[in-house]
Backbone as a printed PyTorch tensor [residue, N CA C, xyz], in Angstrom:
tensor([[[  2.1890,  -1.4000, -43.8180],
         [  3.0210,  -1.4920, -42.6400],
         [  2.2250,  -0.9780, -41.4440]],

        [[  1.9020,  -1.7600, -40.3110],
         [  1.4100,  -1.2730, -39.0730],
         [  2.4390,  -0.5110, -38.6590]],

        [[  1.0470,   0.6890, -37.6850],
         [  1.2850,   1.8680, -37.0710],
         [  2.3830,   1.7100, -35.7940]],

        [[  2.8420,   2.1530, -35.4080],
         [  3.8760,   2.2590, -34.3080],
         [  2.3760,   2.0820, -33.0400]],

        [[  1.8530,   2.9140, -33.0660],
         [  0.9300,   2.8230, -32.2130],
         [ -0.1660,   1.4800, -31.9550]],

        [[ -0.1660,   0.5290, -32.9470],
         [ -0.9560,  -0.3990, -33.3020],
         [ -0.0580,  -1.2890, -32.5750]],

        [[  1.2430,  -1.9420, -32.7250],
         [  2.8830,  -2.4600, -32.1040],
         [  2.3890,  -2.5840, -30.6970]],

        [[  2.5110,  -0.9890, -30.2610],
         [  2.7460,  -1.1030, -29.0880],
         [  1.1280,  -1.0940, -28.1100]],

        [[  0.5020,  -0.9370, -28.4860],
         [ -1.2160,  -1.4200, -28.1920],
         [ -1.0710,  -3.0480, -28.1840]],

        [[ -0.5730,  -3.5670, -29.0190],
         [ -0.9440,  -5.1160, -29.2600],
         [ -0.2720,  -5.3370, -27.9290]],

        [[  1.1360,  -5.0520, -27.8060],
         [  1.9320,  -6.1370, -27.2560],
         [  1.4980,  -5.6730, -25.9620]],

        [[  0.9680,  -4.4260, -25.4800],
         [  0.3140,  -3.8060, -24.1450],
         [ -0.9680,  -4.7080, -23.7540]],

        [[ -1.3190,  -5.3940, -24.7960],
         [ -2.6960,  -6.0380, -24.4080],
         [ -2.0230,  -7.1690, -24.4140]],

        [[ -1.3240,  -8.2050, -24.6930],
         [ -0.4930,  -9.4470, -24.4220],
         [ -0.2070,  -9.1870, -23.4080]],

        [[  0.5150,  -8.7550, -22.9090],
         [  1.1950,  -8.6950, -21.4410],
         [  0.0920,  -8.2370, -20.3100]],

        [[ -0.9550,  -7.4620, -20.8200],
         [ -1.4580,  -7.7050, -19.8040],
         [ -2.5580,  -8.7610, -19.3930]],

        [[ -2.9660,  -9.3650, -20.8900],
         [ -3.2170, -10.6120, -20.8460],
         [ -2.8640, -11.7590, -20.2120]],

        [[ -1.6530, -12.0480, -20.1430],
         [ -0.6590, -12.5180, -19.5320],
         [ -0.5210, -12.5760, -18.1040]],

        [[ -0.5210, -11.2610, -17.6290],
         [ -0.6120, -10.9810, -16.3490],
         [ -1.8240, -11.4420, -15.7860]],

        [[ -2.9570, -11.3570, -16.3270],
         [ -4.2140, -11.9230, -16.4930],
         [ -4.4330, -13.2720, -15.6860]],

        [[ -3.9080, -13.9130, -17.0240],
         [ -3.5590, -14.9930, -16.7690],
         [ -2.8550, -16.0940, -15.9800]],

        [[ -1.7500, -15.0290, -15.5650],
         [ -0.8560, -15.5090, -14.1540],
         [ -1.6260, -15.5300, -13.0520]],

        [[ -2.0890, -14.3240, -13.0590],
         [ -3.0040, -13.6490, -11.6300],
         [ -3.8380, -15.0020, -11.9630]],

        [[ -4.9840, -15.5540, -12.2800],
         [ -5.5910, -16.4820, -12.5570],
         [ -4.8600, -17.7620, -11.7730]],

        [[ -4.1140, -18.2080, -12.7530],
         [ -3.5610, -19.3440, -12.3030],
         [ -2.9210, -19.5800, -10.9290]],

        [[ -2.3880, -18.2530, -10.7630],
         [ -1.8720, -18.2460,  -9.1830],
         [ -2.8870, -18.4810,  -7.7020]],

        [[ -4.1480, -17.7090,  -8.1130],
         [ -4.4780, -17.3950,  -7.3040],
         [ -5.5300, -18.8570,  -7.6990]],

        [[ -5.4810, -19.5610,  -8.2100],
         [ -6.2020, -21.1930,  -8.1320],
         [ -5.3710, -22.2760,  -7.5170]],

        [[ -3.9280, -22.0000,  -7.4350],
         [ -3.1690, -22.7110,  -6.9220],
         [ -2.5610, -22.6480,  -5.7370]],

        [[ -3.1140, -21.1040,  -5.3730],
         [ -1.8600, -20.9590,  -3.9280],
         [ -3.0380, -21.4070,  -3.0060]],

        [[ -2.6130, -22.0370,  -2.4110],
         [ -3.8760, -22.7190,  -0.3870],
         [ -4.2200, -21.1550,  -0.0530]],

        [[ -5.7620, -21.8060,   0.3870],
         [ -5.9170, -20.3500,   0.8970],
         [ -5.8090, -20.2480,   2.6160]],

        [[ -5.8930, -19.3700,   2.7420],
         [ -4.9230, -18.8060,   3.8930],
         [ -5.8220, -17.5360,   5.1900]],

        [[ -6.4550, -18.4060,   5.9220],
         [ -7.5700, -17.9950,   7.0400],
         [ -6.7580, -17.3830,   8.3570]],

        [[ -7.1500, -16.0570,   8.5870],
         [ -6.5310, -15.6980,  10.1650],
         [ -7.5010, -15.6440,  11.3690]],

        [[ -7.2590, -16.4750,  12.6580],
         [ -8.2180, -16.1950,  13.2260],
         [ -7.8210, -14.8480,  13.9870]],

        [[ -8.7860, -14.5980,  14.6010],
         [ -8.8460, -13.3920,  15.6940],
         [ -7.9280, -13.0320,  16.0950]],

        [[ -7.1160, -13.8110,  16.8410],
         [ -5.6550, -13.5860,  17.4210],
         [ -4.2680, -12.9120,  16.8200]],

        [[ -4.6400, -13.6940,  15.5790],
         [ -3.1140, -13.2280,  14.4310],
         [ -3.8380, -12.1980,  13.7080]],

        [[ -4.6840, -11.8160,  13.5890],
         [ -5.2070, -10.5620,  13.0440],
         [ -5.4550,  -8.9280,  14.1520]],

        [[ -5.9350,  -9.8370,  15.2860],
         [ -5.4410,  -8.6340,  16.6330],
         [ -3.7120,  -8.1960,  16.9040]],

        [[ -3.2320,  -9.2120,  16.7140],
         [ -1.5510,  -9.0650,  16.5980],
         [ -1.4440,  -8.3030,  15.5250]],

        [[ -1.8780,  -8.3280,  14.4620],
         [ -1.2640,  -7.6370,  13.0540],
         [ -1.3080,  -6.4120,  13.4920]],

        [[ -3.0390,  -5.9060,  14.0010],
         [ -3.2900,  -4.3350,  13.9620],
         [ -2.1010,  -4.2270,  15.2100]],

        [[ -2.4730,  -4.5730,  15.9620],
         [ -1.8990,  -3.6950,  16.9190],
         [  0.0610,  -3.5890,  16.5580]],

        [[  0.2850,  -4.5680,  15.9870],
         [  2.0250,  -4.3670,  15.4650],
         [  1.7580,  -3.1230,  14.2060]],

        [[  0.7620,  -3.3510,  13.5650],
         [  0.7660,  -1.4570,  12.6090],
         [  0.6960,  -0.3830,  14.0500]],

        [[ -0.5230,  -0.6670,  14.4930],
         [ -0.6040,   0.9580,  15.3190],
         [  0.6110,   1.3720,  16.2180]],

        [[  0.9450,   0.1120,  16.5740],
         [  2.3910,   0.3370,  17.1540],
         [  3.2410,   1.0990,  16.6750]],

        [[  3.1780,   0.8220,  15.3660],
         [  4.9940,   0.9570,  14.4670],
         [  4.4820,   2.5030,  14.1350]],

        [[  3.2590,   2.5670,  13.7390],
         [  2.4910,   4.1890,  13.3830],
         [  2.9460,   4.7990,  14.9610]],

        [[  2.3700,   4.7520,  15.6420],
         [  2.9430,   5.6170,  17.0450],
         [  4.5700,   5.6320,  17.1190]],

        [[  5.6030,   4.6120,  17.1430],
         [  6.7360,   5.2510,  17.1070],
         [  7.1480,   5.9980,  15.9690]],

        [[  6.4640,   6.3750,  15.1460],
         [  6.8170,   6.7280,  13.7280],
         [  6.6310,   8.4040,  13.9590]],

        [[  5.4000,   8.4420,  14.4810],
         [  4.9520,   9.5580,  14.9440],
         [  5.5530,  10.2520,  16.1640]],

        [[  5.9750,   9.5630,  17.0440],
         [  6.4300,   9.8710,  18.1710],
         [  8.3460,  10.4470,  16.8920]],

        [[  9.2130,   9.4690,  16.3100],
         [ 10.1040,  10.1400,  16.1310],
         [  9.5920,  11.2800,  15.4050]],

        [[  8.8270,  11.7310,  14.5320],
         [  8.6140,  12.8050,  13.5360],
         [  8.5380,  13.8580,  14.9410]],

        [[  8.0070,  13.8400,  16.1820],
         [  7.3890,  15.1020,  16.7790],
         [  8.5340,  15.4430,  17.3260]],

        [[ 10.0130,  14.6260,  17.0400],
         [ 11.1690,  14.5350,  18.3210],
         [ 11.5810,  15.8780,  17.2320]],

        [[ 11.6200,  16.1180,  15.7480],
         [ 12.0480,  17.2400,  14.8610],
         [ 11.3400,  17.9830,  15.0540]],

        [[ 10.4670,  18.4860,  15.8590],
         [  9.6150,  20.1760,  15.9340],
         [  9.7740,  20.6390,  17.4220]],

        [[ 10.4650,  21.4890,  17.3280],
         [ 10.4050,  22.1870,  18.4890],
         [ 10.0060,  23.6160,  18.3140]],

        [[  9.4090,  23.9330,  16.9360],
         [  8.9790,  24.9300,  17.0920],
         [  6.7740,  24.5910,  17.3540]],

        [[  6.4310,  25.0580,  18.2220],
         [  5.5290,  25.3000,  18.5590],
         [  4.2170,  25.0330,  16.9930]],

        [[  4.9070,  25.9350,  16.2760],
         [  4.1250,  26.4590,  15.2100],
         [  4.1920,  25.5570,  14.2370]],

        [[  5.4350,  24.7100,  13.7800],
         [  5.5290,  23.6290,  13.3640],
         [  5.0420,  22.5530,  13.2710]],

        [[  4.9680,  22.3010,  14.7520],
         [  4.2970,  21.3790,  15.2640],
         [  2.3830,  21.3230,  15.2990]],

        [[  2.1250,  22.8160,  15.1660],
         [  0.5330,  22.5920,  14.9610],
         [  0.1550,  21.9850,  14.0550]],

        [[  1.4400,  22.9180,  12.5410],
         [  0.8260,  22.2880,  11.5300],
         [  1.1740,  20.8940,  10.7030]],

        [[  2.0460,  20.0140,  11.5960],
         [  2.5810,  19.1680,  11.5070],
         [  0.8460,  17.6030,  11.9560]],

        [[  0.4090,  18.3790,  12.9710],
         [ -0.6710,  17.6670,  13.5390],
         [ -1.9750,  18.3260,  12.4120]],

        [[ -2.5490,  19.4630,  12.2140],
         [ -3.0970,  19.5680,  10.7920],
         [ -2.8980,  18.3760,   9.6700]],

        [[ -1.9210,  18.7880,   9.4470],
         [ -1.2710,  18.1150,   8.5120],
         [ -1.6340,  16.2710,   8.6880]],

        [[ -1.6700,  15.9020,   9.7410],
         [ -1.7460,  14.4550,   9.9600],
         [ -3.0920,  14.4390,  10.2100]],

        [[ -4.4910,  15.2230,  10.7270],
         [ -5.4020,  15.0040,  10.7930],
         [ -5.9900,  14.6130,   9.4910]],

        [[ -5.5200,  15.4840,   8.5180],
         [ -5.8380,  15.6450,   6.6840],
         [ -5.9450,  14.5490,   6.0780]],

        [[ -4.9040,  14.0830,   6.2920],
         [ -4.0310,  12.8080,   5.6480],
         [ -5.0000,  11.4800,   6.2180]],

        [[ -5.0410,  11.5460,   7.8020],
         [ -6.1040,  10.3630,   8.1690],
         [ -7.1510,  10.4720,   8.2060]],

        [[ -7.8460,  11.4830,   7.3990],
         [ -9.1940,  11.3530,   7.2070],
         [ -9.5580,  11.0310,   5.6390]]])
């Protein structure tokens, strides 16, 4: 009688076989898909955008001084 562990190894390697395989087939069938300059200058700047109001509401919750330093710490960390 196979191992419990042998079961669930097999069927972990099917499926991701599988997935494999999808990924494969998908990515032979879907059109591929070119941005020029323009719709890619639009993209960033709609992220940096949405990042600045994001940031702008987070700073509207610190009014403590001290909070707020390490709130900007805190975000230097993270984007580096």
């Amino acid at each position: 009688m196979p191992d419990v562990g042998l079961i669930v190894g097999a069927s972990l390697m099917g499926v991701g076989g599988l997935s494999v395989l999808y990924g494969t087939i998908m990515c032979y069938k879907s059109p591929n898909q070119y941005y020029n300059k323009e719709d890619m200058e639009a993209m960033v700047a709609a992220t940096v955008l949405a990042e600045k109001t994001s940031q702008e509401k987070n700073d509207k919750y610190f009014d403590d001084p001290i909070e707020k330093d390490v709130a900007q710490k805190k975000r230097k960390v993270l984007s580096s």
